[in-house]
N, C-alpha and C positions, 0 to 999 in steps of 0.2 A: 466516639461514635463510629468509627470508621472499623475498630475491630467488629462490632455489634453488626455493622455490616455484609461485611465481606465473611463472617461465620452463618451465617442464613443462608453458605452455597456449599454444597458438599463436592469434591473432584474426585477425580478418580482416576488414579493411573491407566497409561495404556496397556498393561500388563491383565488387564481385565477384559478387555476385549476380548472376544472371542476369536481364536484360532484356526477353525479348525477347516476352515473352507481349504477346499479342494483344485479351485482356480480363481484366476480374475481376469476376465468378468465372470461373473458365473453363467456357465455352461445351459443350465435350467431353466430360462425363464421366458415361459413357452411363451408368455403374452407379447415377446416382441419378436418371435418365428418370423414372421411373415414380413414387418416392417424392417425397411431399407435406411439404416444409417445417412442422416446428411447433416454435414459438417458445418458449421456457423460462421465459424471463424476467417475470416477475409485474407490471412496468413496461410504459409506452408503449411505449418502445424496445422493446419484442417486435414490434409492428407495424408500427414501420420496417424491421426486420429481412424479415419475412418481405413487406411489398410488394418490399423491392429485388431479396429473391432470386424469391419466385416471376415477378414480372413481367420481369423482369432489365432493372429499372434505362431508364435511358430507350433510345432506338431509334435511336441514333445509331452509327458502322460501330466505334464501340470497345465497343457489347454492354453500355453502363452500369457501363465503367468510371470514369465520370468522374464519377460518384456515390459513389465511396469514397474520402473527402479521408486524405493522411495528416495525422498529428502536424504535420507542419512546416508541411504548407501550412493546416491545420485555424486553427495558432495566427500564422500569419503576417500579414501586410498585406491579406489576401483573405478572410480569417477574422476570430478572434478579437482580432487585431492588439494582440497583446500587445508589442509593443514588438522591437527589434531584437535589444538587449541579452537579453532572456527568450529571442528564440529562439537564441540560441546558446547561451545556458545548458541551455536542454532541448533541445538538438541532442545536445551534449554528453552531459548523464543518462542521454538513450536509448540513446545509443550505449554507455554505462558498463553501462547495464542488460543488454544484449544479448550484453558480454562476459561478464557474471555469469552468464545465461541459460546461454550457452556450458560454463563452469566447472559448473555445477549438475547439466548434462545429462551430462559429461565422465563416462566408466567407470571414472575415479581418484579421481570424487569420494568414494566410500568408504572410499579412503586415508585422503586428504584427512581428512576429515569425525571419523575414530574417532583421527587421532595428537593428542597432548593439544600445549600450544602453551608456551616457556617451562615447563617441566617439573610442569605443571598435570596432577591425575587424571584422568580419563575421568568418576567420580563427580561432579566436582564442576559443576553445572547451569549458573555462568554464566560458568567459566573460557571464555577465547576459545579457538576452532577454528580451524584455518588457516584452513577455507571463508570463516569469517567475515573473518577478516583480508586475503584472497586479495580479497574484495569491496569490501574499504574501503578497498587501496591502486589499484582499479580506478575507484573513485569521483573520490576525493582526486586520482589522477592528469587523468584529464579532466576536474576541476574547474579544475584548475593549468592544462591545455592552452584549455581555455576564456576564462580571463584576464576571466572576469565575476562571481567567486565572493572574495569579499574574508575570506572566515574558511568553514570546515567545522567543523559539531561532529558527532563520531559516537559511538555509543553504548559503539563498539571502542576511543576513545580516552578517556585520565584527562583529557586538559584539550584546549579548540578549537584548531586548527591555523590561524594566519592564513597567509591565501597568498598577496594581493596590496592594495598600499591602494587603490588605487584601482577595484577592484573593487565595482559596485554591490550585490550579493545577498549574502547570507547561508544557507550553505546547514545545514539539520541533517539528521541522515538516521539510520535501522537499516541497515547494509549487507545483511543479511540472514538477516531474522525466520524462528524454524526452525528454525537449520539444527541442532539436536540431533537431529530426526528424519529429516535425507534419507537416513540409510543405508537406510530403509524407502519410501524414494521418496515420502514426504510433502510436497505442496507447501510451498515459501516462498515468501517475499518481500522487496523494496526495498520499505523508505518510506523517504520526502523531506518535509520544509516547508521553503519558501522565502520569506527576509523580505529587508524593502530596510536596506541597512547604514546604523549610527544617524551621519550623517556628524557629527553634536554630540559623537561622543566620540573624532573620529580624533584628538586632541591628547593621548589617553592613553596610558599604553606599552603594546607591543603584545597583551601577557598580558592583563591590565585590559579591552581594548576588545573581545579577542577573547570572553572570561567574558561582556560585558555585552550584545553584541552578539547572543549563543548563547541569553541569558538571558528574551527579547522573550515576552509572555504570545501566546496563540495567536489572539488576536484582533486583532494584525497581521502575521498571515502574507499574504502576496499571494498564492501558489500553495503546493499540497502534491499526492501523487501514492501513488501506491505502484505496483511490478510486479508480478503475481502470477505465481510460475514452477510449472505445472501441465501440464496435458495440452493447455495453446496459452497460451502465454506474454502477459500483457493489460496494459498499463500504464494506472490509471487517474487522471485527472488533475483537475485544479481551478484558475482563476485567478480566481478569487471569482463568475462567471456562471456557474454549473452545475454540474455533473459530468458527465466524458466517457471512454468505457473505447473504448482502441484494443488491437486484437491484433494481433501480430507475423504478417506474411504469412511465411513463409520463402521465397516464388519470389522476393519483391524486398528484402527484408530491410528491407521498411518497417512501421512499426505504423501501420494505416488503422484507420479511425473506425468501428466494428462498436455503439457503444449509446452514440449521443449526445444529452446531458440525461438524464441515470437520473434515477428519480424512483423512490426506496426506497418502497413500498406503506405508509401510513398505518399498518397493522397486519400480522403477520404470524403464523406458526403454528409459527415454533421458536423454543425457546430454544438458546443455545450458551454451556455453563460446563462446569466439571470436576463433574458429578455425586458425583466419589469423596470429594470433600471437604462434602458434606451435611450430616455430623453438628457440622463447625466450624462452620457457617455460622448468622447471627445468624438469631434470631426473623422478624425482616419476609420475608429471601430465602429462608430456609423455606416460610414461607407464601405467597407469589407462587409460587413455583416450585409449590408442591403444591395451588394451584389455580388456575393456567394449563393444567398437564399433566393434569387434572379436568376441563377445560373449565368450570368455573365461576368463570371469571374474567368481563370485561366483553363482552369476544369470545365466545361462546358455543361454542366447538370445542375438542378436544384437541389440545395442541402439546406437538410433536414435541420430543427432543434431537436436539442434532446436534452433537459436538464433533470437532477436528479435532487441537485443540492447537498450530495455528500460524494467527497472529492478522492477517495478510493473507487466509490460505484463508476463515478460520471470520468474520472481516467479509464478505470478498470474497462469500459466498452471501447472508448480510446486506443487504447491501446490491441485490443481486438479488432476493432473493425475501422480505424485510423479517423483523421479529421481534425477538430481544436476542441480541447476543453480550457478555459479560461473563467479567473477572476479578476479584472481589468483593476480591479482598484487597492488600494496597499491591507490587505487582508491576511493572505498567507503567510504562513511562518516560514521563514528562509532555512532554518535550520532543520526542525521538525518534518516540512511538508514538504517545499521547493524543490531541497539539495536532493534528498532520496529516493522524488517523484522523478527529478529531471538524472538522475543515475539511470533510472531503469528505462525510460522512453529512451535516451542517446546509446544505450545497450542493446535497444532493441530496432536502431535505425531511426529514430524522431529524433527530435528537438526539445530543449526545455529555455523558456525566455521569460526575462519579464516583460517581454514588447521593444526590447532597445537589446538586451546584452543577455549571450549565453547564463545562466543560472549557475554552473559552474564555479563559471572565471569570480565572483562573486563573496567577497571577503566579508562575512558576517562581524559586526563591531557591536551589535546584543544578542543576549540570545534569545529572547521574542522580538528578535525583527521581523518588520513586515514587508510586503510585497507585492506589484502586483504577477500574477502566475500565467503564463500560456504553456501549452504543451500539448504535443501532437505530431501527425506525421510531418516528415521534411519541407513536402513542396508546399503543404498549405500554411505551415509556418513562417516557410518564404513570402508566401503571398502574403500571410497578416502583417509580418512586420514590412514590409515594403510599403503600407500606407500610411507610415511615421507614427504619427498620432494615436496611438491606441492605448496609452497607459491616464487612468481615469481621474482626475486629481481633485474634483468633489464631490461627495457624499452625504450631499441632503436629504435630507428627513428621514436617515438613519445615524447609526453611532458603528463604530467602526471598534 
């Protein structure tokens, strides 16, 4: 079933893209002559933004193009120089990412998205979706074609898949968080963490090394990432110096560097959780929650909700414009979601917690462990955990 699937989407290299453009941004486009650039973003990176676009970039005959580094060359020998091996690993991703992008935008993805998988109901919340499956044999396959991924663990599959021994990294990944909501055009997203393979246990069989391997706490991840698929497609990344959010051009079918070094605002002015479930919710997240939304918290302002229900979008503003996003109750996956959500917020200046202990420090013993997740800027993370009680321990009148 699953070939019959994933062949009803045709891809297309980036080598198709069209070339031939003369600058970026383009020079031409009289209809925003007159309109004044203003920046979103509650970060520095708003004011890189807007010196490149209003001044456009330096004054040489390519119009300041050559101020927009992509991905490849961002992380290459000229850049980041993360190593050779890493960039054809994230050559690969991006390129996996892009076909997902593709499939997500696709007018069948509502097919797709509502046929149950393996004779799974439509009810049931975390039976897999073709989408999802569509996206994690589009991973797994340019991980294979890469020849630098020595085991995948995904959240789609019951046990890690080794792919090659001699492969340096280890990849884990969500192929794609969501996707119960795209019939309604709800953003998703990829996440990725990427660890270096423990070579001390290639002498075990290969079920064994691939568990142990998948297993690594998040405090030796070397890179994690996520894409967010929205109203312009953003991949954003981490190789333990910063955090960098690249968006997907479509005239060249590359993701150039649009908010490099995010630095999540110290404090912010929303929370993001399921409001509907308030009355489960323990003593301490009660009380944070109802006076933050007071303004009489530390912050002296009232903060906003803002829930999304799909945990790259409802970070991904997080992480722009600071505050809490949280699932209080043992939901998330520690391996897939937590570790490589909470890499890129502590990269970028936040916190990642499950309510009590860094996310980190945090030794995975399965690999669909659950958890509950906050994450967000520093000082409001101070604040949430400073009222003890915030991690949710029933879950009535749903299933988990």
């Amino acid at each position: 079933m699953m070939q019959s699937v994933a062949t009803q989407f045709h891809f297309y290299s980036t080598s198709t893209f069209p070339r031939n453009l003369t600058s970026f941004p383009p020079q031409n486009l009289v209809f925003c002559k007159n309109l004044q650039y203003r920046p979103r973003m509650a970060s520095s990176t708003g004011l890189w933004a807007k010196s490149q676009f209003s001044s456009g970039g330096s004054s040489d005959s390519n119009g300041g193009a050559d101020n927009f580094k992509t991905l490849i060359e961002f992380i290459g020998k000229d850049g980041e120089n993360v190593g050779d091996d890493m960039v054809i690993l994230i050559s690969h991703l991006q390129y996996a990412c892009k076909k997902i992008a593709a499939v997500v935008s696709s007018p069948y993805n509502s097919v797709l998205g509502k046929e149950g998988f393996h004779g799974s109901s439509v009810g049931d919340r975390d039976a897999p979706k073709p989408l999802d499956i569509v996206s994690n044999e589009i991973i797994l396959s340019s991980l294979r074609n890469s020849g630098k991924a020595a085991v995948m663990a995904s959240e789609e599959d019951d046990v890690p898949v080794w792919i090659t021994d001699d492969g340096p990294f280890v990849v884990v990944t969500d192929p794609l968080d969501g996707s119960r909501n795209i019939d309604a055009s709800i953003p998703t997203g990829t996440i990725f963490g990427i660890y270096k393979r423990l070579e001390e246990l290639d002498h075990l069989p290969i079920e064994e090394k691939a568990q142990l391997n998948s297993l690594q706490s998040g405090g030796r991840l070397i890179a994690a990432g996520y894409v967010l698929y929205s109203s312009a497609t953003i991949l954003c990344v981490s190789f333990g110096s910063g955090t960098h959010a690249f968006t997907l051009d479509h005239t060249t079918g590359d993701f150039v560097l649009t908010h490099p070094r995010i630095k999540v605002p110290p404090r912010g002015q929303i929370y993001s959780v399921n409001d509907a479930r308030y009355f489960d919710w323990p003593e301490g997240l009660r009380k944070y929650i109802d006076t933050v939304r007071q303004g009489k918290g530390k912050f002296p302002k009232k903060y906003s909700a803002r829930y999304i229900c799909s945990l790259v979008a409802d970070f991904h503003r997080t992480l722009m414009y600071g505050g809490v996003t949280m699932n209080p109750r043992d939901h998330l996956r520690l391996v897939y979601e937590a570790n490589p959500l909470s890499f890129l917020v502590e990269q970028a200046g936040g916190r990642g917690s499950d309510g009590k202990v860094k996310i980190l420090s945090i030794q995975p013993v399965k690999l669909h462990q659950r958890l509950p997740l906050f994450l967000g800027s520093l000082e409001d993370m101070e604040e949430l955990e400073s009222y003890g009680d915030v991690q949710q321990k029933i879950n009535p009148g749903y299933e988990v």
